[in-house]
Backbone as XML, in Angstrom:
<?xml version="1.0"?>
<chain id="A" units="angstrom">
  <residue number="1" name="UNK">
    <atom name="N" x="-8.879" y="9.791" z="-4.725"/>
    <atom name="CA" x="-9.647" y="9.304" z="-3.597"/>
    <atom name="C" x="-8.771" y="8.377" z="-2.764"/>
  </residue>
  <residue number="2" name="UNK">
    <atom name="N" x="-8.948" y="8.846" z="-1.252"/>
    <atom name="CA" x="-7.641" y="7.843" z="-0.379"/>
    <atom name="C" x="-8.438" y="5.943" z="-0.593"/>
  </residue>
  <residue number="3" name="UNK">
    <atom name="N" x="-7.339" y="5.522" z="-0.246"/>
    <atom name="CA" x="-7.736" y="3.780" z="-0.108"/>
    <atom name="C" x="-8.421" y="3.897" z="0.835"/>
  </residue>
  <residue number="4" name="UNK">
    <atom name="N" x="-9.467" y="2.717" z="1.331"/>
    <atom name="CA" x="-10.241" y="2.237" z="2.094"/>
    <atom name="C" x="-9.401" y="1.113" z="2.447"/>
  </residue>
  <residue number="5" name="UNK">
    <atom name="N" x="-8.342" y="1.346" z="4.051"/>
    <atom name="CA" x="-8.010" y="0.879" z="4.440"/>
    <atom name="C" x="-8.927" y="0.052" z="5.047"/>
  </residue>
  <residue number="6" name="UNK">
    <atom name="N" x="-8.876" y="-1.619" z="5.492"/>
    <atom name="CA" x="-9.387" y="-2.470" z="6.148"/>
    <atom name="C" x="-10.024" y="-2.084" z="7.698"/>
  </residue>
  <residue number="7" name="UNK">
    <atom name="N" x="-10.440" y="-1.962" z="8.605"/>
    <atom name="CA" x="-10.901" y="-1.476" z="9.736"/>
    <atom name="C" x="-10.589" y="-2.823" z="10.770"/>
  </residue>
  <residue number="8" name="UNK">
    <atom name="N" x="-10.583" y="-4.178" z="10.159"/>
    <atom name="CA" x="-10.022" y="-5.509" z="11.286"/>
    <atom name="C" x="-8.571" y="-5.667" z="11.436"/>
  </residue>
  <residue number="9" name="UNK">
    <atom name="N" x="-8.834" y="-6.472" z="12.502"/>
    <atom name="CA" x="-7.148" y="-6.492" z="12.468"/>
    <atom name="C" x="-7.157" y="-7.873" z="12.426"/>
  </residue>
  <residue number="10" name="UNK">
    <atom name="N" x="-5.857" y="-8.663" z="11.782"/>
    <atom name="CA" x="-6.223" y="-10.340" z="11.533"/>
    <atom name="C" x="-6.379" y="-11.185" z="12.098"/>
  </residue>
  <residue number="11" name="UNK">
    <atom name="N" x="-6.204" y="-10.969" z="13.671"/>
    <atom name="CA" x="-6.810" y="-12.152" z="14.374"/>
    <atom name="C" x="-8.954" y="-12.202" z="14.565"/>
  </residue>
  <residue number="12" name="UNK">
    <atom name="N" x="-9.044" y="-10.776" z="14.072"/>
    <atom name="CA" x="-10.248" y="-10.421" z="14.198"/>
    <atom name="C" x="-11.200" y="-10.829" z="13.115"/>
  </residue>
  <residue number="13" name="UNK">
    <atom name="N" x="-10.258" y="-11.750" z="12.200"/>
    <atom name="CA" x="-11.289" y="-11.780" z="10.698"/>
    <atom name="C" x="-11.631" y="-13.555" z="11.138"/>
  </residue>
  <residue number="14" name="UNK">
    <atom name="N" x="-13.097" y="-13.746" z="10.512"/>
    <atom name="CA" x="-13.285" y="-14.992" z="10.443"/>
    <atom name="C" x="-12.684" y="-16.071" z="9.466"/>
  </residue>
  <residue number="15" name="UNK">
    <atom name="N" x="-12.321" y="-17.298" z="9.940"/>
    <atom name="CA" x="-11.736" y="-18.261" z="8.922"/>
    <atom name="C" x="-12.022" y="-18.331" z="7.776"/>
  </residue>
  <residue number="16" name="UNK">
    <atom name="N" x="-13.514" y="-18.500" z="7.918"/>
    <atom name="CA" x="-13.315" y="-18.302" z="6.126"/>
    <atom name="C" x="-13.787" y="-17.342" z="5.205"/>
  </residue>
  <residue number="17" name="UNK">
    <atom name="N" x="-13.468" y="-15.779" z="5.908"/>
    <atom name="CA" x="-12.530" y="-14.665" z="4.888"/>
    <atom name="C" x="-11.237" y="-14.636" z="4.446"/>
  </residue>
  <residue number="18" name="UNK">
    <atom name="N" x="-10.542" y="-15.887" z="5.401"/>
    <atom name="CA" x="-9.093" y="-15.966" z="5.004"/>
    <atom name="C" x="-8.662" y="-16.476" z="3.759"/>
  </residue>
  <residue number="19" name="UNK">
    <atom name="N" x="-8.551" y="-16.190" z="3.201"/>
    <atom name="CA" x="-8.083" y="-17.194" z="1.623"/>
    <atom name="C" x="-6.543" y="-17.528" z="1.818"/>
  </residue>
  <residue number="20" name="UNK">
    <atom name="N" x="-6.338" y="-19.062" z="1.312"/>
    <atom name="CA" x="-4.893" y="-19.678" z="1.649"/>
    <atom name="C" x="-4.118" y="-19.009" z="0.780"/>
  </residue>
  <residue number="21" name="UNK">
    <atom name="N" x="-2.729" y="-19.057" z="1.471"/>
    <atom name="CA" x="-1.888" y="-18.662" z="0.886"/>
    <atom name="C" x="-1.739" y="-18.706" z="-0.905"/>
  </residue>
  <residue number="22" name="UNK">
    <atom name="N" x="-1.975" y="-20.292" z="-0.922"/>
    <atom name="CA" x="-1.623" y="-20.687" z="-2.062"/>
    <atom name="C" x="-2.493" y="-20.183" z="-3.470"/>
  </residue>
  <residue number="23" name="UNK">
    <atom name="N" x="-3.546" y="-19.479" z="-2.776"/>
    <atom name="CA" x="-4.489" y="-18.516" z="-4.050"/>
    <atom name="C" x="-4.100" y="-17.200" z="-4.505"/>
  </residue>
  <residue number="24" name="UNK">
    <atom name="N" x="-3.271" y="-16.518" z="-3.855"/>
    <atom name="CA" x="-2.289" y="-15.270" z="-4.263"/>
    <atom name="C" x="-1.271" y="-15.746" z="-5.311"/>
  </residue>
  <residue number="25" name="UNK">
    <atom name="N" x="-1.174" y="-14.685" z="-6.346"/>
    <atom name="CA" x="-0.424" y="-14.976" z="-7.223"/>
    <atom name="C" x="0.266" y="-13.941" z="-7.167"/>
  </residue>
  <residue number="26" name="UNK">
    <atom name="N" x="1.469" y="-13.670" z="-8.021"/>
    <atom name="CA" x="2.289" y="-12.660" z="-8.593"/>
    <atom name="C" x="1.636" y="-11.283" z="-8.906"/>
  </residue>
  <residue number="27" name="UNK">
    <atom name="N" x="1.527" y="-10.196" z="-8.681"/>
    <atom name="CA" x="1.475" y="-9.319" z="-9.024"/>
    <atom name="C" x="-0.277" y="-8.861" z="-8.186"/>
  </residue>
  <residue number="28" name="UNK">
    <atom name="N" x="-0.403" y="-9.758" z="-7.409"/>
    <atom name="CA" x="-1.874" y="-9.552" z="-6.734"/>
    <atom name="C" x="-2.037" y="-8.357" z="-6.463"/>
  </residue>
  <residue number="29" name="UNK">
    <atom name="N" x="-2.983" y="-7.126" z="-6.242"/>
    <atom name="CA" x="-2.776" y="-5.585" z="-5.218"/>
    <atom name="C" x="-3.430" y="-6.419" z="-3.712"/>
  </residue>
  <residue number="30" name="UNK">
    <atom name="N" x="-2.632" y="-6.434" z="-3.059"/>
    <atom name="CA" x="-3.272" y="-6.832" z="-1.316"/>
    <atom name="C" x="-3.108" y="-5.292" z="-0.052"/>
  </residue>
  <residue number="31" name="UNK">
    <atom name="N" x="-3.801" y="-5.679" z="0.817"/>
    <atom name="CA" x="-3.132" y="-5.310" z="1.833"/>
    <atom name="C" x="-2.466" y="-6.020" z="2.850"/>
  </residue>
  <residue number="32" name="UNK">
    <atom name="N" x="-1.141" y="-5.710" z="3.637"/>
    <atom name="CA" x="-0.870" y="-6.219" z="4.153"/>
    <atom name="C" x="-0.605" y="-6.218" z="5.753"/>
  </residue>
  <residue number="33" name="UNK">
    <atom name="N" x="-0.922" y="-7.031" z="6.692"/>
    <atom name="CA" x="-0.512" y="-6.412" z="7.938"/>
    <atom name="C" x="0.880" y="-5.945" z="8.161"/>
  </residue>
  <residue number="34" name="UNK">
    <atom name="N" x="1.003" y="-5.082" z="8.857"/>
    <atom name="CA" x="2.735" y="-4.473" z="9.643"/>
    <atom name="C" x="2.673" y="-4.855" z="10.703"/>
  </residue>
  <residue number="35" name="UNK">
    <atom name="N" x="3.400" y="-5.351" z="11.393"/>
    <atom name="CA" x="3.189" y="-6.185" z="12.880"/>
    <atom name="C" x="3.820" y="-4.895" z="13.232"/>
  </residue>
  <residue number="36" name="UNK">
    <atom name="N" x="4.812" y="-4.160" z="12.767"/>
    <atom name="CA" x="5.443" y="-3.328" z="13.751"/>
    <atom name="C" x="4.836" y="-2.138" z="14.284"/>
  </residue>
  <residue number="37" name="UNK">
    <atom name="N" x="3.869" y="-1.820" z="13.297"/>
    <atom name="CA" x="3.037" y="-0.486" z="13.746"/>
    <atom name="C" x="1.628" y="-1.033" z="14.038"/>
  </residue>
  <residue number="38" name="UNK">
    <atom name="N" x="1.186" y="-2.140" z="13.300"/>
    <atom name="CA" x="-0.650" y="-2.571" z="13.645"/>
    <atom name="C" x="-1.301" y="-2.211" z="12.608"/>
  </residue>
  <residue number="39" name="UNK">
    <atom name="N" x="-0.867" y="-2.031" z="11.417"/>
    <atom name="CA" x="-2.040" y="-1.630" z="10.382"/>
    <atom name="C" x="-1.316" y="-2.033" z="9.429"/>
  </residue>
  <residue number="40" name="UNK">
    <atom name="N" x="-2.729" y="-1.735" z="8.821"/>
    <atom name="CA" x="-2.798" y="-2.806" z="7.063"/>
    <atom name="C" x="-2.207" y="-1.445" z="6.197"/>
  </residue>
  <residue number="41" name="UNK">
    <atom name="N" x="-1.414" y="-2.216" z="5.177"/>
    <atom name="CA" x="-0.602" y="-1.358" z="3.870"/>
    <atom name="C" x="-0.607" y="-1.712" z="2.610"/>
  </residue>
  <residue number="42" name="UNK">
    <atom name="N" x="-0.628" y="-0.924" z="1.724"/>
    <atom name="CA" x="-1.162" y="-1.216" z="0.577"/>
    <atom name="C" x="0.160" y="-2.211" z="0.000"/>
  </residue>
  <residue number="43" name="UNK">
    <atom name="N" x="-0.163" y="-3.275" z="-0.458"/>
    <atom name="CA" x="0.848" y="-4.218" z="-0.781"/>
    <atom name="C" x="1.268" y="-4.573" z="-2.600"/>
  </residue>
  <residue number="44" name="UNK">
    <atom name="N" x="1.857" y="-5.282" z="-2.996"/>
    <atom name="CA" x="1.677" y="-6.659" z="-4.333"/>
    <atom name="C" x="2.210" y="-7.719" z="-3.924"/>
  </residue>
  <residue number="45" name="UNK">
    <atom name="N" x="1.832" y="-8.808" z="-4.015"/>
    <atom name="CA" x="1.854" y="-10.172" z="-4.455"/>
    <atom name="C" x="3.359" y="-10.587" z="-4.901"/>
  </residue>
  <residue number="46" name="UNK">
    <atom name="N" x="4.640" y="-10.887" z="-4.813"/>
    <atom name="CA" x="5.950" y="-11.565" z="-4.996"/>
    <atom name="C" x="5.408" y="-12.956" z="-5.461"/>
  </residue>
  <residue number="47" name="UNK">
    <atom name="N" x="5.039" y="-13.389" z="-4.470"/>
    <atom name="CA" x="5.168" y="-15.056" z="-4.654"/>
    <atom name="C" x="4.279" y="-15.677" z="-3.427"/>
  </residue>
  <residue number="48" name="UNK">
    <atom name="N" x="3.347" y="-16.820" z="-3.860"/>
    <atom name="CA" x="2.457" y="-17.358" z="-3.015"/>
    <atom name="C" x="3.300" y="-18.712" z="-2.769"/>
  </residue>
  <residue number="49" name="UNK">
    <atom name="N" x="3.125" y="-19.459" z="-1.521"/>
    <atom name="CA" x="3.313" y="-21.048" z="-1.525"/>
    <atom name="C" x="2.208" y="-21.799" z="-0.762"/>
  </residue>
  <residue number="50" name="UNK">
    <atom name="N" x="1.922" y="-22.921" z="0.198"/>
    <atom name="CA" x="1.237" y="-23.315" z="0.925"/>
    <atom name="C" x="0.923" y="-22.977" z="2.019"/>
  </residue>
  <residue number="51" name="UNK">
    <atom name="N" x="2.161" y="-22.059" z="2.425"/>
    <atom name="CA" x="2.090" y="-21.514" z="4.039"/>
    <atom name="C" x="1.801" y="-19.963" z="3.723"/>
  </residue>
  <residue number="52" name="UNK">
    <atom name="N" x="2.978" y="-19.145" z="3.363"/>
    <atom name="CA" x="3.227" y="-17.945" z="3.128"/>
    <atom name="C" x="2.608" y="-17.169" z="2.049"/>
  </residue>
  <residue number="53" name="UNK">
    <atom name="N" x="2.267" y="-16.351" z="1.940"/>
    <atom name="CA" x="2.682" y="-14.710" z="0.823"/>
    <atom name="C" x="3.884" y="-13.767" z="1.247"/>
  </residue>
  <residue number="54" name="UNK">
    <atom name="N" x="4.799" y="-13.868" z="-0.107"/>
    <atom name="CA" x="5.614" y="-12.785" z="-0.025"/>
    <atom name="C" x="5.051" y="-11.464" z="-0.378"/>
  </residue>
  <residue number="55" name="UNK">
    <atom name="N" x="4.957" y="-10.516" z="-0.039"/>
    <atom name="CA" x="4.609" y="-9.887" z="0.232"/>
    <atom name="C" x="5.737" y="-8.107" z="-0.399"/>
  </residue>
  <residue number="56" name="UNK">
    <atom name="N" x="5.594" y="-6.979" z="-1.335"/>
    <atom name="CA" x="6.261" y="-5.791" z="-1.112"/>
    <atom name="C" x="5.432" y="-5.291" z="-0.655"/>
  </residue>
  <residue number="57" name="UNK">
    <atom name="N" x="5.256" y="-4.338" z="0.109"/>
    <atom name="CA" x="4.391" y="-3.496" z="0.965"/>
    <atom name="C" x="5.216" y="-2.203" z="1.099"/>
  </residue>
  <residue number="58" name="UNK">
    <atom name="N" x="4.183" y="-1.337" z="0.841"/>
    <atom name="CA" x="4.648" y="0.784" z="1.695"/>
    <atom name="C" x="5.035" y="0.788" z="2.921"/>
  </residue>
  <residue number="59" name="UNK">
    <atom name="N" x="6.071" y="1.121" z="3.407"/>
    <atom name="CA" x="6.942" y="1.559" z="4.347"/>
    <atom name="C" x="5.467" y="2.981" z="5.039"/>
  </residue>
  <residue number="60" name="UNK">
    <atom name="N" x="5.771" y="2.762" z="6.383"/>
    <atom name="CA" x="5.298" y="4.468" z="6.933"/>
    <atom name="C" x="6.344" y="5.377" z="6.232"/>
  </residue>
  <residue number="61" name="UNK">
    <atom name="N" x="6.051" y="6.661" z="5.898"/>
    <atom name="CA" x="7.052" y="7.344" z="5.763"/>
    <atom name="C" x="7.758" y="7.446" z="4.685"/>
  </residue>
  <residue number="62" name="UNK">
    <atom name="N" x="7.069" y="6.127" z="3.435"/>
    <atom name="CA" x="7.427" y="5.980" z="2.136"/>
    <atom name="C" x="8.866" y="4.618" z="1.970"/>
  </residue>
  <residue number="63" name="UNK">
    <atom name="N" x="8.872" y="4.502" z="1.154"/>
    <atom name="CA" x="9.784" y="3.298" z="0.645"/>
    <atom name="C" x="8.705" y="1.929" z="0.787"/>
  </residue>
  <residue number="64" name="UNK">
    <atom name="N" x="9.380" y="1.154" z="0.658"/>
    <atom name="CA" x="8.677" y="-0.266" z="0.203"/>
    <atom name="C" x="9.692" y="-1.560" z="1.171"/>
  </residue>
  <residue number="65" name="UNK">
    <atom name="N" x="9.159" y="-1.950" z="1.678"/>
    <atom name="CA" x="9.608" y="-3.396" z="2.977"/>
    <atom name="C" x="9.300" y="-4.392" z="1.700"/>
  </residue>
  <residue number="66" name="UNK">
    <atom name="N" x="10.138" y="-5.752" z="2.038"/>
    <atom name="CA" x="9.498" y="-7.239" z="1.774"/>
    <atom name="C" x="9.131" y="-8.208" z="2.712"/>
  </residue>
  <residue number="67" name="UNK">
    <atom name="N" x="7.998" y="-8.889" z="3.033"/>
    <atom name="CA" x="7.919" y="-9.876" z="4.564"/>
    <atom name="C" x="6.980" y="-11.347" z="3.310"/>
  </residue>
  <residue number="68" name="UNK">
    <atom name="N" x="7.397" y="-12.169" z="4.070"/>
    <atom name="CA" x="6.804" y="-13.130" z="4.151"/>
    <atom name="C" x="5.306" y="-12.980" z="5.021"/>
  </residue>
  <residue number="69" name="UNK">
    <atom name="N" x="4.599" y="-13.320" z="4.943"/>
    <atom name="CA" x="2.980" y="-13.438" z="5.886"/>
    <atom name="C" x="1.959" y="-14.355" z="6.106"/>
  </residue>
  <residue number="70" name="UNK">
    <atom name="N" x="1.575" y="-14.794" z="6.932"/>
    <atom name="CA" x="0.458" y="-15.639" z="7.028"/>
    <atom name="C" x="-0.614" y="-15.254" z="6.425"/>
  </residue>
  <residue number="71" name="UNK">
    <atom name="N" x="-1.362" y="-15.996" z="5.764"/>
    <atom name="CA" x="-2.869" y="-15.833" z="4.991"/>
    <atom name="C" x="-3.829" y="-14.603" z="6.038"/>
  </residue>
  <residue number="72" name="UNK">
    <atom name="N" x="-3.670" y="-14.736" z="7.316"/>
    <atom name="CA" x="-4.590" y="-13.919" z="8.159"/>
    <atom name="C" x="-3.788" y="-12.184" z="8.106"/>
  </residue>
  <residue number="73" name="UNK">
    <atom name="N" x="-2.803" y="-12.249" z="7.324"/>
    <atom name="CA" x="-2.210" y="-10.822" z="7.384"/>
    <atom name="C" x="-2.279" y="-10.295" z="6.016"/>
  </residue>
  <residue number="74" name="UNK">
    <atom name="N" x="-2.985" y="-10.980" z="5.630"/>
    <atom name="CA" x="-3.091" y="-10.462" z="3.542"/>
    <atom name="C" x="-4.421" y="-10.327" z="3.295"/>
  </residue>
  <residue number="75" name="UNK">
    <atom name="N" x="-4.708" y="-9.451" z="2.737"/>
    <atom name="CA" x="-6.275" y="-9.605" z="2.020"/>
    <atom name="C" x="-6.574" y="-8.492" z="0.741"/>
  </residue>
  <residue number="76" name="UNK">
    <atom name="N" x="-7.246" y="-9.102" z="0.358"/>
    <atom name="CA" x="-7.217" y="-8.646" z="-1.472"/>
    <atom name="C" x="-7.495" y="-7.217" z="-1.296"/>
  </residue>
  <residue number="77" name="UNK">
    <atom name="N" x="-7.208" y="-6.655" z="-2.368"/>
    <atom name="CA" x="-7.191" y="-4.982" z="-2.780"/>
    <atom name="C" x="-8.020" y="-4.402" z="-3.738"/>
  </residue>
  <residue number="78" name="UNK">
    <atom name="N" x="-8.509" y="-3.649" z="-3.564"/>
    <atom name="CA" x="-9.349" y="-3.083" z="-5.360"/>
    <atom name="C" x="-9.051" y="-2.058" z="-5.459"/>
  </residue>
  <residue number="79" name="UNK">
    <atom name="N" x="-8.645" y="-1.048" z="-4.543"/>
    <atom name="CA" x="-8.236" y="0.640" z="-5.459"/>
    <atom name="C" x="-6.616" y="0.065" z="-5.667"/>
  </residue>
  <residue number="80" name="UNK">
    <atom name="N" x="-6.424" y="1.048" z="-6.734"/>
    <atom name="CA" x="-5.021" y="0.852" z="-7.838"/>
    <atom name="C" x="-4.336" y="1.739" z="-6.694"/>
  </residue>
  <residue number="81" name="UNK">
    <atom name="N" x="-2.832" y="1.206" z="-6.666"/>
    <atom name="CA" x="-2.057" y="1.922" z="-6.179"/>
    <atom name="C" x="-0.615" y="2.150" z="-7.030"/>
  </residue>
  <residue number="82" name="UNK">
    <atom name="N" x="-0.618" y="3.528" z="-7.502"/>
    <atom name="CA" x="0.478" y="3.493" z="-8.482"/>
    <atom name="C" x="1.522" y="3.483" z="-8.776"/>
  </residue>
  <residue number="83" name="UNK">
    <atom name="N" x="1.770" y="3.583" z="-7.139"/>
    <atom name="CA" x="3.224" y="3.203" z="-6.510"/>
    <atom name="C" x="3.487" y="2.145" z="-6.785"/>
  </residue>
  <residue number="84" name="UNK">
    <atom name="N" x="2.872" y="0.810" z="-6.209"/>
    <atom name="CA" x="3.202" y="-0.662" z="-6.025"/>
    <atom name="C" x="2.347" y="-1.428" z="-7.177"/>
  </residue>
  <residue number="85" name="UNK">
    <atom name="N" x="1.195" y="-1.201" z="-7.606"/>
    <atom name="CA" x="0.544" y="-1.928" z="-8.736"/>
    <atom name="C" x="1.423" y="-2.128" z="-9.781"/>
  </residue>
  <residue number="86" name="UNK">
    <atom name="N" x="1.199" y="-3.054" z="-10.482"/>
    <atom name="CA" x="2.434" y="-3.129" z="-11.914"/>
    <atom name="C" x="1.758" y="-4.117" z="-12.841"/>
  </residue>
  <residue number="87" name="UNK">
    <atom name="N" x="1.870" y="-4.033" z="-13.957"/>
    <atom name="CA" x="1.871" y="-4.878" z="-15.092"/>
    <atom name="C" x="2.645" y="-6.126" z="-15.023"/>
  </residue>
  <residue number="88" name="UNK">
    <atom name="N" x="2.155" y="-7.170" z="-15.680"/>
    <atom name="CA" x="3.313" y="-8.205" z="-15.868"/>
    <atom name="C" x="4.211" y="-7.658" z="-16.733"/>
  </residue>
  <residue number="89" name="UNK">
    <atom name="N" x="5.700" y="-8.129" z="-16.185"/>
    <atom name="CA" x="6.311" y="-8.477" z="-17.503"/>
    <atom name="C" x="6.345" y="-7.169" z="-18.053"/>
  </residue>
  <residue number="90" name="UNK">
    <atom name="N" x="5.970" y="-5.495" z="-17.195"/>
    <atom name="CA" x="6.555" y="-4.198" z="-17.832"/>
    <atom name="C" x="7.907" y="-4.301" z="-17.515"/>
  </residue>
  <residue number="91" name="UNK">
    <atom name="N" x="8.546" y="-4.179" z="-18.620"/>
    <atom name="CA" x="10.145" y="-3.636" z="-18.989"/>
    <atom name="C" x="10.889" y="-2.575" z="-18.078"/>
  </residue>
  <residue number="92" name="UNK">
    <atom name="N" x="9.910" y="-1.296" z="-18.068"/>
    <atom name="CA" x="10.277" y="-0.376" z="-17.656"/>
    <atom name="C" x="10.272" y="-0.474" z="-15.705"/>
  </residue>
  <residue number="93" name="UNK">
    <atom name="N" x="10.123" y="-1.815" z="-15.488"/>
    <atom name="CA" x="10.302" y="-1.913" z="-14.019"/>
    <atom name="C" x="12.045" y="-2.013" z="-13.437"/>
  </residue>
  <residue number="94" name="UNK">
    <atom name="N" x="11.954" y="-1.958" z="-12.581"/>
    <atom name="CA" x="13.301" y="-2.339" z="-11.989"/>
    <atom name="C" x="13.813" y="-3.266" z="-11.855"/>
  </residue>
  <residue number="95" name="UNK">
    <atom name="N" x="14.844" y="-4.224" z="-12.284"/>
    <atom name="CA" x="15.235" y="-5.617" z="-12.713"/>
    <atom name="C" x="14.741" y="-6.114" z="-11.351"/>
  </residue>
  <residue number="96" name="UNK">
    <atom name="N" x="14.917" y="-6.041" z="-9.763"/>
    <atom name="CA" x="14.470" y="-6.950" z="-9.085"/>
    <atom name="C" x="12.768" y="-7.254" z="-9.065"/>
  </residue>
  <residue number="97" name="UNK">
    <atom name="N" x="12.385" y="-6.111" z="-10.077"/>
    <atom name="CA" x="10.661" y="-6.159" z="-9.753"/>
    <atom name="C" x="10.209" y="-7.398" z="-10.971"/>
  </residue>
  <residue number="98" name="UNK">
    <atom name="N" x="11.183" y="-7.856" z="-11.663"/>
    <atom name="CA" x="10.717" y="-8.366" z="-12.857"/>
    <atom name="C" x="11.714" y="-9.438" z="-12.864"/>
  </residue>
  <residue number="99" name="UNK">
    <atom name="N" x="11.370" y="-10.231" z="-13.791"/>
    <atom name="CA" x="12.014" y="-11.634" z="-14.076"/>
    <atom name="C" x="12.719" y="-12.113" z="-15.434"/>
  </residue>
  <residue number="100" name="UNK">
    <atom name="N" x="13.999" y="-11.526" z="-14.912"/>
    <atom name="CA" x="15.165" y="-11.579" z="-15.732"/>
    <atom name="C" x="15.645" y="-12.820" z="-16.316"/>
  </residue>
  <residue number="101" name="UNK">
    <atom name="N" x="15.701" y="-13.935" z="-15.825"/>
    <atom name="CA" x="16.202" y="-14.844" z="-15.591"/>
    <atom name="C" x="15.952" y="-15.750" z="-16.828"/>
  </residue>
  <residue number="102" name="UNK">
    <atom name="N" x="16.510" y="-16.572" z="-17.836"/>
    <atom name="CA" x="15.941" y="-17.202" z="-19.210"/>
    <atom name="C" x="15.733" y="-18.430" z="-18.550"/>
  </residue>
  <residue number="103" name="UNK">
    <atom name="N" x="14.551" y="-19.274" z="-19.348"/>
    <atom name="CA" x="14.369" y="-20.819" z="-18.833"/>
    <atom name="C" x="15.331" y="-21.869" z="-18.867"/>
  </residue>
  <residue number="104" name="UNK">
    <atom name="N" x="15.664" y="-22.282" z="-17.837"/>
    <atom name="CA" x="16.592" y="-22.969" z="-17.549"/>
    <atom name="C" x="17.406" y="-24.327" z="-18.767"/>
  </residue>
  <residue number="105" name="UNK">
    <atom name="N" x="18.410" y="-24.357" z="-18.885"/>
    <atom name="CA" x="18.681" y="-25.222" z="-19.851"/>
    <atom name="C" x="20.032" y="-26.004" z="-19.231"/>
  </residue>
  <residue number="106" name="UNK">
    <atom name="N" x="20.454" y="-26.345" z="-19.802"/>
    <atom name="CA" x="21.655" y="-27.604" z="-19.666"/>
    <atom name="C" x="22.733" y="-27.184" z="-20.359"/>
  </residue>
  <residue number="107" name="UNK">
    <atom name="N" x="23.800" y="-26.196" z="-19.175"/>
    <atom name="CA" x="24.395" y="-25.355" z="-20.017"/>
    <atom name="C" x="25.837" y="-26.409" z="-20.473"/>
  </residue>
  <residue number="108" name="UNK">
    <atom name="N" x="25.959" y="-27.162" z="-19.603"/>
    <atom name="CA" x="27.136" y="-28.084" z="-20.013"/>
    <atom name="C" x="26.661" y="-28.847" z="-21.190"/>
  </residue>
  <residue number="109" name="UNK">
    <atom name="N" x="25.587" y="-29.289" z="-21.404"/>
    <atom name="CA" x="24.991" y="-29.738" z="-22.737"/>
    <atom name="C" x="25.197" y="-28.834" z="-23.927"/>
  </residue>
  <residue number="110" name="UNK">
    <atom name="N" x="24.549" y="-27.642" z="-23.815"/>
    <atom name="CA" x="24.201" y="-27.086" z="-24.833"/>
    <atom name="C" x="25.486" y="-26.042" z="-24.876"/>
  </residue>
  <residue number="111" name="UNK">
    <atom name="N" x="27.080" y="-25.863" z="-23.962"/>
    <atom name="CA" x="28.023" y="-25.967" z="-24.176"/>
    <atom name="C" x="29.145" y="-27.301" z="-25.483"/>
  </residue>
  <residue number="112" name="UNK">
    <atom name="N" x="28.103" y="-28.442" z="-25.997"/>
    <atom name="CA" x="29.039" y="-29.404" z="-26.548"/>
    <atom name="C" x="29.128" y="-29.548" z="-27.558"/>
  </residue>
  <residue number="113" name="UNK">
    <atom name="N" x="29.852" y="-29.457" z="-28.621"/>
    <atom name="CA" x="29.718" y="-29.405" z="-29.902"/>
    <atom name="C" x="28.827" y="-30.764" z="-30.331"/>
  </residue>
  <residue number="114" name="UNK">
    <atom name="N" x="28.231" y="-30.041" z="-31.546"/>
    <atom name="CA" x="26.860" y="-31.486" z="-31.649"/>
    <atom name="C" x="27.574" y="-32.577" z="-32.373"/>
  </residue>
  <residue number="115" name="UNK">
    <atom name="N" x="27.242" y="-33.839" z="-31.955"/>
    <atom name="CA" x="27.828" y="-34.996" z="-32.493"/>
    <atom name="C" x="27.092" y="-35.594" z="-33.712"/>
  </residue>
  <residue number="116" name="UNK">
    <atom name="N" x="28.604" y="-35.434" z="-35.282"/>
    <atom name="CA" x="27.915" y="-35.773" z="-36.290"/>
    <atom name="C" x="27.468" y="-37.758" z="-35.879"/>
  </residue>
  <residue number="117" name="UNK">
    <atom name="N" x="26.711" y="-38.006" z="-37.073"/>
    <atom name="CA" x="26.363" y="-38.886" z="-36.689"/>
    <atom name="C" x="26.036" y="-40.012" z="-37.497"/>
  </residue>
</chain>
C-alpha cells in the first residue's frame, strides 16, 4: 500500500502541529520537506538539537539526500518504509548509518603504564 503522503505544505501547518526540533530522536520515520521540488519525502531521524532535525530523506528518482530542517519541514511518519526505516544498533547497516565509534576515554591516560604503589 503507497504512503499517505502529507497534503500541507509547512508554512501551511498550524503552530502547534509543529513539534520542536528537540523531540525527534535518532532513528524517528518522518517526512520531510524538499525545498527543491515542494514535497514531503519519506525520511529517518540522524540527530535532533534545539533548532534543527537532521534529517536522511529519498532522493526523486531514488538514492537518499542528508539536510538539516526546521521543525515546520518534519513531521512524524507511521507507514514503514523499508528503504530508510532501521533498527537501532542493526549491524548489518552501513557503517555511516550506525555508530561505530567506542565511548570516549583518555587515551594518553589509559596509554600509561599503571603506577605501582
Amino acid at each position: 500500500m503507497p504512503a499517505r503522503v502529507p497534503a500541507i505544505e509547512p508554512n501551511q501547518r498550524h503552530p502547534d502541529e509543529i513539534a520542536n526540533a528537540a523531540t525527534y530522536h535518532r532513528d524517528d520515520p518522518v517526512w520531510a520537506w524538499a525545498p527543491f521540488d515542494r514535497q514531503w519525502r519519506p525520511g529517518v531521524v540522524d540527530a535532533g538539537s534545539n533548532l534543527a532535525v537532521l534529517v536522511t530523506f529519498r532522493w526523486p528518482g531514488g538514492g537518499t539526500g542528508v539536510d538539516s530542517l526546521l521543525p515546520r519541514h518534519v513531521m512524524p511518519r507511521t507507514e514503514r518504509d523499508e528503504d530508510l526505516d532501521r533498527a537501532v544498533a542493526d549491524p548489518s547497516l552501513p557503517v555511516r548509518l550506525r555508530n561505530t565509534q567506542p565511548p570516549h576515554t583518555d587515551s594518553v591516560a589509559a596509554s600509561r603504564p599503571a603506577q605501582e604503589g
